[in-house]
N, C-alpha and C positions, 0 to 999 in steps of 0.2 A: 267832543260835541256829539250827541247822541238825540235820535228823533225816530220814534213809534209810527210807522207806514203798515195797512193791511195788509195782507200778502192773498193770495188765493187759496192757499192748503187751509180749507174751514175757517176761513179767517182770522185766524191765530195773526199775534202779534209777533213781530222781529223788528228788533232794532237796529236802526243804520248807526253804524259807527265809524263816523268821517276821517275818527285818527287812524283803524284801521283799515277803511277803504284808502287811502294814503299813504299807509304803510307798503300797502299793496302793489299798488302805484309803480313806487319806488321802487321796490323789488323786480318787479317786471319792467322798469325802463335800465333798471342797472346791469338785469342780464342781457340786456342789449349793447350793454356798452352805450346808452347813450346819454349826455350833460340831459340838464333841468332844461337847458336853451334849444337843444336836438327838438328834445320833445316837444317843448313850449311853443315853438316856430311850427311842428308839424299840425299842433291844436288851433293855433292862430290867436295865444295867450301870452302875458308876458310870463316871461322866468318868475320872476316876484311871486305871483300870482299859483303858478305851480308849487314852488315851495309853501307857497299856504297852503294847495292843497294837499300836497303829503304832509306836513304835519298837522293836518285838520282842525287847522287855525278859522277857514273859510268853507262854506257851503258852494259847490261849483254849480251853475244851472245844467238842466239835461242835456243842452246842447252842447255842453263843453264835457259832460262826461261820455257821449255822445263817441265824441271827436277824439277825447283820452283814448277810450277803447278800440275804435278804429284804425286810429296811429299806432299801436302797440300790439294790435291782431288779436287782440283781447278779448274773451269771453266776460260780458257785461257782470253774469253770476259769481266767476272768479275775482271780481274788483269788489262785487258790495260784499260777497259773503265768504269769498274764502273757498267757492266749492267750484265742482268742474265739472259739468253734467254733461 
């Protein structure tokens, strides 16, 4: 699932790619050592619900990717796009 959002750099388009934001996810809660449930319980999400969104089954609202990031001490840039600024 893929969705066209403006960015600021001259307005140039980037696309959000939810199976990779998910991908990401999961990489970052597994170097934690932690279940889909760890995390899900830290978001205040069901498990279910987590598994859709690593594999970018489901669109998460801001508030839950919010809560993603902050549970996992996450850089927000790291989760949509891959980078680390």
């Amino acid at each position: 699932m893929q969705k066209k959002i403006r960015t600021q750099n001259g307005g140039k388009m980037k696309e959000l790619d939810y199976r990779k934001i998910g991908m990401r996810i999961r990489h970052v809660r597994k170097a934690k050592s932690w279940s889909q449930d760890e995390l899900a319980k830290k978001c205040g999400i069901s498990m279910s619900f987590l598994g859709h969104i690593e594999r970018g089954t489901r669109i998460m609202s801001l508030e839950t990717f919010v809560n993603i990031c902050g549970a996992l001490d996450t850089n927000a840039d790291a989760l949509l796009w891959g980078e680390v600024f």
